[in-house]
BAKOL-246365 format. One record per residue (C-alpha): residue in one letter; chain; x, y, z. Coordinates in Angstrom, 1 decimal. Layout:
% residues N
+-------+------+--------+--------+--------+
| pator | dodo |     px |     py |     pz |
+-------+------+--------+--------+--------+
|     A |    A |      X |      Y |      Z |
...
+-------+------+--------+--------+--------+
END
This chain:
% residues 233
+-------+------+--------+--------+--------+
| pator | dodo |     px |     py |     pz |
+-------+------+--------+--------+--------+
|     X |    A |  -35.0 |   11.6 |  -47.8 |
|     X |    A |  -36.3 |    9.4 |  -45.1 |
|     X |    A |  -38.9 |    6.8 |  -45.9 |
|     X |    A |  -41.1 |    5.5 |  -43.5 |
|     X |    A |  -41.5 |    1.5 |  -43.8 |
|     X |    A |  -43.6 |    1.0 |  -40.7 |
|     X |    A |  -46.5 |   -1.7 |  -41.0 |
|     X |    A |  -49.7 |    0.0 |  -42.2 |
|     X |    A |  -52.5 |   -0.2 |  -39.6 |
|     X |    A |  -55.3 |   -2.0 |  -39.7 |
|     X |    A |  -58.4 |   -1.2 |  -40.6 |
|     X |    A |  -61.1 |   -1.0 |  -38.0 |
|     X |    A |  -64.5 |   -2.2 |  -39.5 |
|     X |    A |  -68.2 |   -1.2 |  -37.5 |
|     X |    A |  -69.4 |   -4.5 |  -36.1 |
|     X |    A |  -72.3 |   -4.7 |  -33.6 |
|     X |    A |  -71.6 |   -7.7 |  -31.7 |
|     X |    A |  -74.8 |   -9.2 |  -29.6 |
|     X |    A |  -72.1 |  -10.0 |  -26.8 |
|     X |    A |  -69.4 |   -8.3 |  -25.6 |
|     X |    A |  -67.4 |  -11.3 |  -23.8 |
|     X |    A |  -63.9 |  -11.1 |  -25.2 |
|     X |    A |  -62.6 |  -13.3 |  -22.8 |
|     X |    A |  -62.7 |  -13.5 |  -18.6 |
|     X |    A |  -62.1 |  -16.3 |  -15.7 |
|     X |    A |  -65.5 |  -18.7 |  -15.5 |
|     X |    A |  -66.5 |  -18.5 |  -11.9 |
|     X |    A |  -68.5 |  -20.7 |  -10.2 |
|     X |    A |  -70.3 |  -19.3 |   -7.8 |
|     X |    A |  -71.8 |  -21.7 |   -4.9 |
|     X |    A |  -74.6 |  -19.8 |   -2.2 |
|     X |    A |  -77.1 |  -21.2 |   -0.2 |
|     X |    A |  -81.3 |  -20.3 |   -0.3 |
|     X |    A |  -82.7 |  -19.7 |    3.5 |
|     X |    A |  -83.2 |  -23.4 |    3.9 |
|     X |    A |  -79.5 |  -24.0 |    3.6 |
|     X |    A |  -80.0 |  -25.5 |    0.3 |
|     X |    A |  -76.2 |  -25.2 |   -1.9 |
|     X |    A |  -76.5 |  -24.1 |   -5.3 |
|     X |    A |  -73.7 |  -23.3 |   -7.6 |
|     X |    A |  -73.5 |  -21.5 |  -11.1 |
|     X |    A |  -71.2 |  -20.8 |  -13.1 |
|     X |    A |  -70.4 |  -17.2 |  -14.4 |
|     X |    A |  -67.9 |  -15.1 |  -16.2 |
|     X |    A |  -69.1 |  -11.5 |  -16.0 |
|     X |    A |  -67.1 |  -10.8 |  -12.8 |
|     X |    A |  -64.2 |   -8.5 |  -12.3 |
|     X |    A |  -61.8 |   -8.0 |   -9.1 |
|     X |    A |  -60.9 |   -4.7 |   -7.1 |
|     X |    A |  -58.3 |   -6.0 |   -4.3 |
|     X |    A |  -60.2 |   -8.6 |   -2.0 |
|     X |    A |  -64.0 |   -7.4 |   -3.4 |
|     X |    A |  -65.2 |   -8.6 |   -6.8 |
|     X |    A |  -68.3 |   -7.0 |   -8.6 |
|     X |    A |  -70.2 |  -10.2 |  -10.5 |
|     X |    A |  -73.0 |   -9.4 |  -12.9 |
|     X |    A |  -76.2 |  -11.9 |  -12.7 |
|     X |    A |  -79.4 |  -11.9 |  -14.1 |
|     X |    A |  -82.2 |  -11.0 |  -11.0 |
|     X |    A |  -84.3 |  -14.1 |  -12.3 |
|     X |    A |  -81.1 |  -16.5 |  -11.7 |
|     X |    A |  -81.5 |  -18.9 |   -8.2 |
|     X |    A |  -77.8 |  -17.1 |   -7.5 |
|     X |    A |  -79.0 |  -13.6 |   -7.6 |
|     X |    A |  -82.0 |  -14.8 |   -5.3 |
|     X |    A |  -79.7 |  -16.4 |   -2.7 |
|     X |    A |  -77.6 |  -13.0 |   -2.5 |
|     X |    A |  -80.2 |  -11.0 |   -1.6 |
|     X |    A |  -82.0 |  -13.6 |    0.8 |
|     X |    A |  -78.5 |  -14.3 |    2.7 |
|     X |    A |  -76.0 |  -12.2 |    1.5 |
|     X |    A |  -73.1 |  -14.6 |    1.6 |
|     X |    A |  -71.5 |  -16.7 |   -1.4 |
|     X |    A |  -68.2 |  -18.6 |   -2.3 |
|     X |    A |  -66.4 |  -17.7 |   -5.4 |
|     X |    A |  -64.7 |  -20.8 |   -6.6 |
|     X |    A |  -62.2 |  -20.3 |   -9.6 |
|     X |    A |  -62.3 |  -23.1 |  -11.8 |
|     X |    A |  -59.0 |  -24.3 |  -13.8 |
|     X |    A |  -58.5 |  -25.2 |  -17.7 |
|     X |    A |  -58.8 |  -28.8 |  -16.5 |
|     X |    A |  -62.2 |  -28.8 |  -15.2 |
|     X |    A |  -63.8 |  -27.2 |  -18.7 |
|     X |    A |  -65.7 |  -30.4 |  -18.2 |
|     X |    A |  -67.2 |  -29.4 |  -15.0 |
|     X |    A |  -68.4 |  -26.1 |  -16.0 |
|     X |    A |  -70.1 |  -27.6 |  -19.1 |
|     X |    A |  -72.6 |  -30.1 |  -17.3 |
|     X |    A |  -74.0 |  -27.1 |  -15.3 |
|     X |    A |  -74.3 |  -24.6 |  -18.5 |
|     X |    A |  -77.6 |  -25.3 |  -18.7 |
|     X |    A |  -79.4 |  -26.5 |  -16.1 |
|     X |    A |  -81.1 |  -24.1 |  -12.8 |
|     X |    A |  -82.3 |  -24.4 |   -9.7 |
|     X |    A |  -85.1 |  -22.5 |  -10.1 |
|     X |    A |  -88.3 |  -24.4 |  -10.4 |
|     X |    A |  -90.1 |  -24.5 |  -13.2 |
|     X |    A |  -87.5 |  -23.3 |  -15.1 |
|     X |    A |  -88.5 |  -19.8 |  -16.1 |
|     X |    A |  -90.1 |  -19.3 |  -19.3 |
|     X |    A |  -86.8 |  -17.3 |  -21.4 |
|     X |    A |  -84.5 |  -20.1 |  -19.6 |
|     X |    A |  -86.6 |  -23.2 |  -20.7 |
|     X |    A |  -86.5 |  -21.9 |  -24.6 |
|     X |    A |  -83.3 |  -21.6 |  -24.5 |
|     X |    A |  -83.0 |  -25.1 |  -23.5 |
|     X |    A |  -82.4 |  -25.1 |  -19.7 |
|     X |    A |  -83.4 |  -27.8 |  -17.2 |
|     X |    A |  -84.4 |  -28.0 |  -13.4 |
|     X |    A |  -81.3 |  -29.7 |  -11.0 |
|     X |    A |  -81.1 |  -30.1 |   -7.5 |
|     X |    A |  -78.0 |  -31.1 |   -6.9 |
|     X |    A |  -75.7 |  -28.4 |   -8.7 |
|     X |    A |  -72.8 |  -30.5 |   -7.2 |
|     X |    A |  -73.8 |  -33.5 |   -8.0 |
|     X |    A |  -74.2 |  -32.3 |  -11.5 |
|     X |    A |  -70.6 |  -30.6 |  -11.8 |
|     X |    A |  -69.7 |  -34.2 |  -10.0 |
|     X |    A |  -67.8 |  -31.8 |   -7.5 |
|     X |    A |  -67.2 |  -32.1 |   -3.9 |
|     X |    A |  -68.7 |  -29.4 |   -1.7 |
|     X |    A |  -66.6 |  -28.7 |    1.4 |
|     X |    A |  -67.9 |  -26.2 |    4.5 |
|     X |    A |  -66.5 |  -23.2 |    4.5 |
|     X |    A |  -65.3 |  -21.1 |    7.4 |
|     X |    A |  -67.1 |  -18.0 |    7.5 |
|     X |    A |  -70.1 |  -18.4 |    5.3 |
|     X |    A |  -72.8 |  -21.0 |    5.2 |
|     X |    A |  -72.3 |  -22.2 |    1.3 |
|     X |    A |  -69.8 |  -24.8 |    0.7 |
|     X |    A |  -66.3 |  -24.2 |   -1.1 |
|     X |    A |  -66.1 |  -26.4 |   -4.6 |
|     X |    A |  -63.1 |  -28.7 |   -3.2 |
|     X |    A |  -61.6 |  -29.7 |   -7.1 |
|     X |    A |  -60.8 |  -25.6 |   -7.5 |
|     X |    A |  -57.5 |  -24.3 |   -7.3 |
|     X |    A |  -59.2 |  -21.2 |   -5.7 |
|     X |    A |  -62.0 |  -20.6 |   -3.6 |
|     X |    A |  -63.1 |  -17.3 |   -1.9 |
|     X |    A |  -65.7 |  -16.8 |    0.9 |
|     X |    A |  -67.5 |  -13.6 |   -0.1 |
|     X |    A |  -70.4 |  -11.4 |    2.1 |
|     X |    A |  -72.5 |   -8.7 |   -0.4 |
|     X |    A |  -71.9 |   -5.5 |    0.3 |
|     X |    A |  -74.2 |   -3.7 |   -2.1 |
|     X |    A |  -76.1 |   -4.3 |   -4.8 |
|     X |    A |  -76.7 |   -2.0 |   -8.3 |
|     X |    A |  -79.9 |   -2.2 |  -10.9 |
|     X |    A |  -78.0 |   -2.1 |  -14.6 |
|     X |    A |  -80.2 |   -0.9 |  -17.7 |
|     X |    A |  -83.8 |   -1.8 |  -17.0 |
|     X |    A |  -83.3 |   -3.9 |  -13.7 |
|     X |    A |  -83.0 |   -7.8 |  -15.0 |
|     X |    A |  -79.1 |   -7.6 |  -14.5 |
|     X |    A |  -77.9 |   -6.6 |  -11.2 |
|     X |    A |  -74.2 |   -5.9 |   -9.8 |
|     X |    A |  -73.0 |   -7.5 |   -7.0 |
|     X |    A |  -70.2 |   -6.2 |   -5.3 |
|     X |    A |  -69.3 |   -8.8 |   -2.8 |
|     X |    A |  -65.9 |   -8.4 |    0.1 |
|     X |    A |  -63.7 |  -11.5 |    0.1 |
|     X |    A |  -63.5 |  -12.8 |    3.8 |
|     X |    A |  -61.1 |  -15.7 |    3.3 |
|     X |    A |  -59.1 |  -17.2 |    0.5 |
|     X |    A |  -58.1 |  -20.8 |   -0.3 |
|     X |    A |  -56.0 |  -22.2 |   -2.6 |
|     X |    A |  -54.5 |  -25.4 |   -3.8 |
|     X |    A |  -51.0 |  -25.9 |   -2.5 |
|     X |    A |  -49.5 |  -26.3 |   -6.4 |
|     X |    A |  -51.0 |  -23.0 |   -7.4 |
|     X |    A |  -48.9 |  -21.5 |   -4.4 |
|     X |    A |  -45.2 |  -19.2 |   -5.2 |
|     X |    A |  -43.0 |  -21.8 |   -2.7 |
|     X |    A |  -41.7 |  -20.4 |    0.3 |
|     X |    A |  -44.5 |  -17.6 |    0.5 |
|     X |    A |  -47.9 |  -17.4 |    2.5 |
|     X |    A |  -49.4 |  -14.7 |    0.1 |
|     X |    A |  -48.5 |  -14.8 |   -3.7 |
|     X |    A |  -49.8 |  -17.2 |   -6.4 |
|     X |    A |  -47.8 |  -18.5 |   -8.9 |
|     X |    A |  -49.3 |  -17.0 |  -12.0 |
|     X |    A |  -47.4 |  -19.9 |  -14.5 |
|     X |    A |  -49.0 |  -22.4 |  -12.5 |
|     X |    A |  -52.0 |  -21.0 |  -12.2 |
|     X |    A |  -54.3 |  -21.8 |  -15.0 |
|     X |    A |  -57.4 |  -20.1 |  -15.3 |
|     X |    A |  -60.2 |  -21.6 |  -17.4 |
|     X |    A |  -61.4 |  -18.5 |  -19.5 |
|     X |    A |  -64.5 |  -18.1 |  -21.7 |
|     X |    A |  -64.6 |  -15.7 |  -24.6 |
|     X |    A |  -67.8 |  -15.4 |  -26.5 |
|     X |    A |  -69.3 |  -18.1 |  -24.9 |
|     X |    A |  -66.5 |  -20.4 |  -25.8 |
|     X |    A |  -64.1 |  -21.8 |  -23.2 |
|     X |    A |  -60.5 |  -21.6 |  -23.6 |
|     X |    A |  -57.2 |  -22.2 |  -21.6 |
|     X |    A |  -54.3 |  -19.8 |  -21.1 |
|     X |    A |  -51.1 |  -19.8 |  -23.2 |
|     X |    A |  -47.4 |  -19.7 |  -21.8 |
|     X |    A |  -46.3 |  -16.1 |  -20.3 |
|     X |    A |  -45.3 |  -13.7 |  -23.5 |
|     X |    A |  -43.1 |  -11.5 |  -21.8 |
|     X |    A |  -42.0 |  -10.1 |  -18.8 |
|     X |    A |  -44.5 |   -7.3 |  -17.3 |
|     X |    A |  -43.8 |   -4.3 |  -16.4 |
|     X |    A |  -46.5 |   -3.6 |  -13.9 |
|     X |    A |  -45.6 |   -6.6 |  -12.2 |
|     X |    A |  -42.0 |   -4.7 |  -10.9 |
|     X |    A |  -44.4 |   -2.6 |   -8.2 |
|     X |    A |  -44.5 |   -5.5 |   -5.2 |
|     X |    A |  -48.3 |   -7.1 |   -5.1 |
|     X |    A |  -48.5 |   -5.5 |   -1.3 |
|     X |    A |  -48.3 |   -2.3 |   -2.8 |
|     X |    A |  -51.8 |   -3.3 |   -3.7 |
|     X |    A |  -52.9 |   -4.5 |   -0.3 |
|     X |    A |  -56.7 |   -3.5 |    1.1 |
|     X |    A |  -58.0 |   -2.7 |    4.8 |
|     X |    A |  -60.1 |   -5.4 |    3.9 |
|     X |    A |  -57.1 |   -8.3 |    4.0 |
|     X |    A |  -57.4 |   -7.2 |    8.0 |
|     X |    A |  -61.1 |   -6.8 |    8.0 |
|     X |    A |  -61.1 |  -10.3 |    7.3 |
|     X |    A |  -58.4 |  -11.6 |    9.3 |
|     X |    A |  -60.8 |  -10.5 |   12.5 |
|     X |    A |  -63.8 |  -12.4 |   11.4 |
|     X |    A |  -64.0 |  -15.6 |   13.1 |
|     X |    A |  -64.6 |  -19.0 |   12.4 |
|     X |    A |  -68.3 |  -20.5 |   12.3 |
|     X |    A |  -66.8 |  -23.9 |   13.2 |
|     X |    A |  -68.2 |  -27.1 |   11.2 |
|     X |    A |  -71.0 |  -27.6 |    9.1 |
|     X |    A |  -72.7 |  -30.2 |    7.9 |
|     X |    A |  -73.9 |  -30.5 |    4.4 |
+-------+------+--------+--------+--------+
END
């Protein structure tokens, strides 16, 4: 007679959490109004689809406006050592007067998001808003479309990566297109916490199929799109 002396599961309880943010990359997004005016924001309700991300903003947010008004953005990744960074901009805006469900919660008007962050904007090549030059990563992104969720005060951005810049130590040596995912360190926020990553657990078994396997049109799509050439900021 066989006896079974596997672990006994656990026990799911019902829980009815106000926020479902177990844990993705911050982002902080930097875009420009019509005036030419930089903003950036940070963010963490954005996932990746080869070179296109979909980010999810409130429509009342200075970010959202400047997507729709110009259609352009940088998404620049921050790293676990700039947690500091991403906290002086939690609560602040651009928009002015703060609106009403912002200013309860404690949110202030800043002109000068960079300034705030104390980060360096840098001009980017194929969009007007400036790259974030203390992040490891920074992608120039054009919208593509955009999609109402629930009642309209969150929309989804899907924007189409035109170029992407990293920091040299974040790059696999000897390679022009693979990151080095154990030196790469993400700065993550879960449940409005932010957290670091840990050291690799184990070798993957999805990473066996080669990244290019993965490779979009859009890598030459964006390849083909020229340089705007300096800008001032």
């Amino acid at each position: 007679m066989s006896t079974d002396m596997r672990t006994p599961a656990a026990v799911h309880t019902a829980l009815e959490p106000s926020i479902l943010y177990f844990g993705t990359p911050v982002v902080l997004i930097s875009s420009c109004d019509e005036d030419g005016v930089p903003n950036l924001a940070p963010m963490s309700s954005a996932f990746w689809l080869g070179w296109r991300a979909v980010l999810g903003l409130g429509t009342r947010s200075k970010t959202a406006r400047n997507l729709l008004a110009t259609g352009e953005c940088v998404l620049n990744l921050p790293s676990d050592a700039l947690a500091h960074a991403v906290d002086r901009l939690a609560l602040t805006t651009q928009v002015n007067p703060v609106p009403e469900r912002k200013y309860e919660r404690g949110y202030r008007y800043v002109e000068d998001k960079f300034g705030q962050a104390g980060l360096t904007a840098v001009p980017s090549e194929t969009v007007t808003p400036p790259r974030a030059a203390e992040c490891p990563v920074a992608m120039e992104a054009v919208l593509e479309r955009h999609h109402p969720v629930d009642d309209g005060g969150t929309v989804a951005f899907e924007v189409r990566v035109q170029r992407v810049w990293v920091h040299e130590d974040i790059r696999t040596p000897g390679t022009d297109d693979h990151i080095d995912p154990d030196a790469w360190r993400p700065l993550i926020m879960s449940f409005q916490q932010l957290y670091g990553l840990g050291p690799r657990l184990r070798p993957s078994a999805l990473a066996t199929i080669p990244e290019r396997c993965y490779r979009s049109d859009d890598v030459d799509r964006a390849r083909a799109i020229p340089t705007r050439g300096s800008q001032v900021l």
